[in-house]
N, C-alpha and C positions, 0 to 999 in steps of 0.2 A: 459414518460417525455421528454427524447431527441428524440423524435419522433414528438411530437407539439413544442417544446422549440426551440429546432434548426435551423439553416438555411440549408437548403441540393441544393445550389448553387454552388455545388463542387463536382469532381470526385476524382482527382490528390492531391496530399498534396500541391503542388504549389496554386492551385484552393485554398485549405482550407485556407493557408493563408492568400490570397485575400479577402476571403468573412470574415474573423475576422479583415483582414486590414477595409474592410468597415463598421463593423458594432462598435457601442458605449461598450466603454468596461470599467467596475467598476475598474478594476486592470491594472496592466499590466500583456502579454504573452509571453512567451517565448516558443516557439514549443517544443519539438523533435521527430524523426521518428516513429513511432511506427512499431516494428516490427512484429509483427502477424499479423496484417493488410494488411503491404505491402506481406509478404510472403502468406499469403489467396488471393491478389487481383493477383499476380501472377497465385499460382496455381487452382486457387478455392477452395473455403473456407473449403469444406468436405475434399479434398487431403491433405491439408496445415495441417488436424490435423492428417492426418496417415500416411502421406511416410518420409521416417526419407532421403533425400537426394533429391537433385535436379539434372536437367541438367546443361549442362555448359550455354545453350542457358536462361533454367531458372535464372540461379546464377547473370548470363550477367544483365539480365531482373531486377533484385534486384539491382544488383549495378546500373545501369543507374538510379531507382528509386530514392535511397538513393542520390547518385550525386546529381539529380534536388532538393530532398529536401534541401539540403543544400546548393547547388548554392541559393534555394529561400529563405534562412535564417534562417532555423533549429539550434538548439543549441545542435544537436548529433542525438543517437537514444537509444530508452530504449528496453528494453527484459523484459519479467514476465517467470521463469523459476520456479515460487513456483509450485510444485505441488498441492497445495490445492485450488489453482485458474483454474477453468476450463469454458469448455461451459457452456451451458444451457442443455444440454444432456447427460451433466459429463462426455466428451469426453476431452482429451488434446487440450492445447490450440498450435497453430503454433507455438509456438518459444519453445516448450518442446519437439518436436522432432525433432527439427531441427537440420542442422549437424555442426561440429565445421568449416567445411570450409566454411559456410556461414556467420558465426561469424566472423570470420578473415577476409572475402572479406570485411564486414560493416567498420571494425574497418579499413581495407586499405582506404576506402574511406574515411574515417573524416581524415585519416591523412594526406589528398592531400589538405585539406583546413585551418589546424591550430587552429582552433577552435571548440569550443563546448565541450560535455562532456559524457560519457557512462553511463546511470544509469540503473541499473543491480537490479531484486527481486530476492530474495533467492532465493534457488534449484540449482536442478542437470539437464542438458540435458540428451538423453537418449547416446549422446557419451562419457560423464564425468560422471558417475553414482557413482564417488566416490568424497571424498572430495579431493583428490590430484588432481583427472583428472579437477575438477572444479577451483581450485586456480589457475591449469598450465592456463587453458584458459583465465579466467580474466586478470590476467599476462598477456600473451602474446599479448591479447587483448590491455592490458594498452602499452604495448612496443611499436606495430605495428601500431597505432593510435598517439601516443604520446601524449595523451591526458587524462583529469582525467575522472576515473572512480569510481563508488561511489555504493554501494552496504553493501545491511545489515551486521552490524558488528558480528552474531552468527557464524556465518560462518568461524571468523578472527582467531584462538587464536595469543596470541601477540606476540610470535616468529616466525610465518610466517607472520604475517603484519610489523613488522619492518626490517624482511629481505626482503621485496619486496620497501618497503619504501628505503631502504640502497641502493637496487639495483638501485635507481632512478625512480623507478615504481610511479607514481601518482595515487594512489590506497587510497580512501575516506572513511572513513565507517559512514552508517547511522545511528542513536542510534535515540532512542524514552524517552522521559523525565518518562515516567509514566507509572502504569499499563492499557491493552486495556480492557474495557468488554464488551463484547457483550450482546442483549438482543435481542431473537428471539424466532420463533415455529417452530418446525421441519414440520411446514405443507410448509415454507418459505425457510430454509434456510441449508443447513448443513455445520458445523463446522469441519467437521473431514474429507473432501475432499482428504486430502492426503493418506488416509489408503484405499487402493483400494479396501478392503469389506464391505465401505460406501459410497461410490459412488452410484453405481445403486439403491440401494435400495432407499435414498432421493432425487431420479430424477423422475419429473412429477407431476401430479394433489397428491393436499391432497389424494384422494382415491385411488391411483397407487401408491402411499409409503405407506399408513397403510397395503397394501394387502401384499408386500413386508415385510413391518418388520413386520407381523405374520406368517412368513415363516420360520420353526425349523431352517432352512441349511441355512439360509440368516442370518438370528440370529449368528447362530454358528460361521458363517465366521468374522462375527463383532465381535462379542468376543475372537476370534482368534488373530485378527489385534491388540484388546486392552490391551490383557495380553500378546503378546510375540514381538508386533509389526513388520509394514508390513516387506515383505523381501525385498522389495526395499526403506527400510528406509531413508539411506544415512543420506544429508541432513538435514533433518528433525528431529532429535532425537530430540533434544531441544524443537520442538514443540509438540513430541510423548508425552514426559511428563509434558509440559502443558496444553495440551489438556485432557490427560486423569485424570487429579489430580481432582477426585470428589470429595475434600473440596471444591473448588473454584466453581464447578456446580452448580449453587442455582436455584431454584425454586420461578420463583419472583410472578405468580400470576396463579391462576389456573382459569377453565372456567367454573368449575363447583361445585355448593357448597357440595356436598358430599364431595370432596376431598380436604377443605378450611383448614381444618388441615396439612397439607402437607406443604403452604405458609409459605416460609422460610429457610424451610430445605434444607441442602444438598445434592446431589447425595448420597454421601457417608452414611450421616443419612437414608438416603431412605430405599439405600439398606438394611443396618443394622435392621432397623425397622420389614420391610416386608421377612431378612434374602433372600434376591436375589444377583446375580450377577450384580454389578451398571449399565450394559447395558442391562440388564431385565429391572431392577427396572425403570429406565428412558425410557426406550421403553414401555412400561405395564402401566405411570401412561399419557404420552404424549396419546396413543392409547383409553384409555378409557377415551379422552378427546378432537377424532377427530384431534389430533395433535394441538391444539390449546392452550396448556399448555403453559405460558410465562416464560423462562428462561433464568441466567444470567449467564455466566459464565467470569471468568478473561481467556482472550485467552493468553495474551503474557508479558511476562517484569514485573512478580509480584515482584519478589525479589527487595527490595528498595537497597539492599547492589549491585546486580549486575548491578542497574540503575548508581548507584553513579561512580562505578568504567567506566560504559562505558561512560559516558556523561564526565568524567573528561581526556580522551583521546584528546590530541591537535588535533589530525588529524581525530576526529567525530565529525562528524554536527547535530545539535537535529533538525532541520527545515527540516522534513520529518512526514507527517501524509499518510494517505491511500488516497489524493487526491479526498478523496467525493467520494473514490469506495462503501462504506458500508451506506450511509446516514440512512440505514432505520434499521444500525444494532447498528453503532458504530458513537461516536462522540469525533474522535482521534484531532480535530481541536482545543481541549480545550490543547494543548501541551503550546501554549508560557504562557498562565496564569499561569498553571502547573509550569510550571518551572521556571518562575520569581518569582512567590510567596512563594512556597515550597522547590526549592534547592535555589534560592539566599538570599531571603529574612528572611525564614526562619533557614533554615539549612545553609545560608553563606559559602556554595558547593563554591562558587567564586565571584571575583566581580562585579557588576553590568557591568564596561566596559567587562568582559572577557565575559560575558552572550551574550552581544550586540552583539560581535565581535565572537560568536558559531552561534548565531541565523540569523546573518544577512550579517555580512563581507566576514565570509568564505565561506557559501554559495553563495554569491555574485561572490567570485574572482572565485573559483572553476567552476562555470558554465559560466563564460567570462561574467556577466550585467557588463557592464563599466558604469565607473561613479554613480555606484548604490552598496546598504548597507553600505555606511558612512555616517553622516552629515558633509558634507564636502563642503567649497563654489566651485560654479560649478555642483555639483554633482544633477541630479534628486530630486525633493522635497517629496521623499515618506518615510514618517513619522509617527511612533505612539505616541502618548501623551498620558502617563499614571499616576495615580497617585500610588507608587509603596504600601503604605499603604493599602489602600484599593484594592488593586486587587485580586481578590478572580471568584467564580461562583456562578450567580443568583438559581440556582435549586438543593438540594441533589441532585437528578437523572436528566437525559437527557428528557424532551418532545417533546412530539409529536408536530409537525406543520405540514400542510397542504397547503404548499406556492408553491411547488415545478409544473411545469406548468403538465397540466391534471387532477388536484387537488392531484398527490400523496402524500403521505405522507414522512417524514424524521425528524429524532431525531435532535433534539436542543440543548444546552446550552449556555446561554448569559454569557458574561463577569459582571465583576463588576472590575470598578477604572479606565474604559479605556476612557480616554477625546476625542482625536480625530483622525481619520486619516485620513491619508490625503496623495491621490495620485499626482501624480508631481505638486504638489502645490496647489491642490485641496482638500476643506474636501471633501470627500464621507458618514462620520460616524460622528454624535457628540452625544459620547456615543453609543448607542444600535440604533439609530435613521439614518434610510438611509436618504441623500441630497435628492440622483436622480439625483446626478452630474457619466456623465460618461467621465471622464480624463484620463482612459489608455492607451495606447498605444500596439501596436503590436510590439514587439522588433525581429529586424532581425540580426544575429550573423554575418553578415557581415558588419551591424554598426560597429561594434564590435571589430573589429580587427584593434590593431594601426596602 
């Protein structure tokens, strides 16, 4: 899809710019850095995922980058430092072994301009491999920069986020309104990326992972990782035990009707049933189905008691989904119905101005859009009109659509109650219904700056 979809009239992030500055845009953009990108266009792409340091002539080479991006109007740079985000070869991505003094040169540069903002995904580098080494860095990151930094809040507990808060740290955390679930086949996708003796084995052709997981010792390593978890956990605990909690593993549709009894059940039912070990039982019933078994699992954020308490934190923002990384898995974009409906409306978690002012103000001041997330005279005219009664979701489950360019496919869910929106003074949307008006803008962060 971003292969025919795209414009590829660009080398440079300055170029990228340009060619979004020319083209008709539904929204408005707002850049930032990407950094495995730049540190791959640096080193080359295969070095960028295995030398954990650079030269000074390299480092040099990064900074000058990072500078032009934001001389060209970038609003910071972001990092993915999850380990369960990788290649396509389940190799690490550039900015996981990357070293801390590459971090600190990034974060010296946005501080030579005053604006913008750091957005940081969970994980550990391989220099901070603990959860101290990883807070000093965000720190000092937020110090050295002077600038907000906004990164998943599992990571926070709240006597180190309020003493870094105290210290003057402008240090953000991102919360998620709802539970995420996935629905996938392991011929597709693997979930457990961060346990390093599932990796290899769900990398490659459907027929290059079934040969793998009927491998005793490939097996064994996997159920090593799930009953004592990996040793390089760090991290990740939080997600160790939502990942592995086979109540939440369901089994949403099978390929084949011998096995049409199964639809429904749980990991955990499975194993019980057939008396397996849950990573038998879920590898054994996937394989003798070509891997093409459909399943769902909740990845993250089940607990309603631990959503309440993070989303009711002044200084987390819920206006964070996966940015259309999972479309064919997940469809985390249903968050603002989510949370208008079910913590204000329904549960009266707060009030509809404090909702506005989570969802759109603070996000707004925190990444520097001037003049933007108020209705305020003067201010940019991007607007939703909802009716807050009715706002609910068109479909029990997510469908499938086929819109996406190439003909791929990606999971859906339509609103229900939502009247209009409407970018700087444009509808774009009346209801579920595209205009074909495109009024966005490319926003540059040196507008930006009074």
């Amino acid at each position: 899809s971003m292969r025919v979809g795209m414009r590829w009239d660009w080398e440079t992030f300055p170029e990228y710019m340009d060619s979004l500055d020319k083209q008709g845009l539904g929204v408005n953009v707002g850049a930032l850095v990407p950094f495995s990108p730049m540190r791959g266009y640096v080193l080359g792409m295969v070095p960028a995922r295995e030398r954990t340091s650079v030269t000074e002539a390299e480092l040099n080479q990064m900074k000058q980058i990072m500078h032009d991006g934001m001389k060209a109007g970038a609003f910071g740079i972001s990092a993915d430092m999850n380990q369960e985000d990788r290649c396509e070869d389940g190799s690490a991505l550039p900015s996981h072994v990357a070293s801390t003094e590459e971090y600190m040169a990034m974060a010296e540069v946005m501080g030579e301009f005053g604006v913008g903002h750091i957005g940081w995904t969970l994980g550990l580098g391989h220099d901070d491999a603990t959860l101290d080494g990883f807070r000093k860095l965000i720190s000092d990151m937020a110090r050295v920069s002077g600038r907000p930094l906004h990164f998943e809040g599992g990571n926070a507990p709240a006597e180190w986020f309020d003493a870094a808060r105290a210290e003057g740290l402008n240090i953000v955390l991102q919360e998620v309104a709802m539970e995420v679930d996935a629905e996938f086949t392991l011929a597709e996708y693997n979930l457990f990326d961060y346990m390093p003796n599932w990796v290899n084995p769900l990398v490659g052709t459907a027929d290059e992972r079934a040969a793998k997981l009927r491998d005793p010792e490939v097996r064994a390593g996997m159920k090593r990782d799930v009953d004592h978890g990996p040793s390089d956990q760090g991290a990740n605990s939080a997600m160790q035990d939502e990942r592995t909690d086979w109540t939440t593993f369901r089994i949403l549709e099978v390929a084949h009707e011998r096995n049409h009894k199964y639809e429904g059940m749980t990991i955990a039912q499975l194993a019980d049933q057939e008396n397996k070990h849950p990573v038998d039982a879920l590898l054994d019933l996937a394989l003798d189905e070509d891997l093409l078994t459909e399943f769902s699992h909740i990845v993250a954020f089940g607990d309603e008691n631990k959503i309440e308490q993070n989303i009711k934190n002044p200084y987390a923002h819920i206006s964070v989904s996966d940015g259309g990384a999972h479309t064919r898995f997940l469809t985390v974009s249903t968050w603002p119905i989510h949370f208008l409906s079910h913590w204000v409306r329904d549960k009266q978690l707060m009030s509809i101005e404090a909702a506005h002012q989570k969802m759109s103000a603070f996000p707004a001041w925190f990444t520097d859009f001037k003049d933007r997330g108020t209705l305020r005279l003067g201010n940019w005219a991007d607007i939703i009109v909802y009716n807050m009664d009715e706002l609910g979701l068109q479909y029990e489950k997510p469908i499938f659509a086929t819109d996406f360019p190439g003909g791929e496919r990606r999971l859906i869910q339509k609103p229900k109650g939502l009247r209009y929106t409407i970018v700087n003074g444009t509808v774009t949307f009346e209801g579920n219904d595209c205009t074909g008006a495109l009024p966005g803008k490319l926003l540059r962060s040196y507008d930006m700056v009074s």
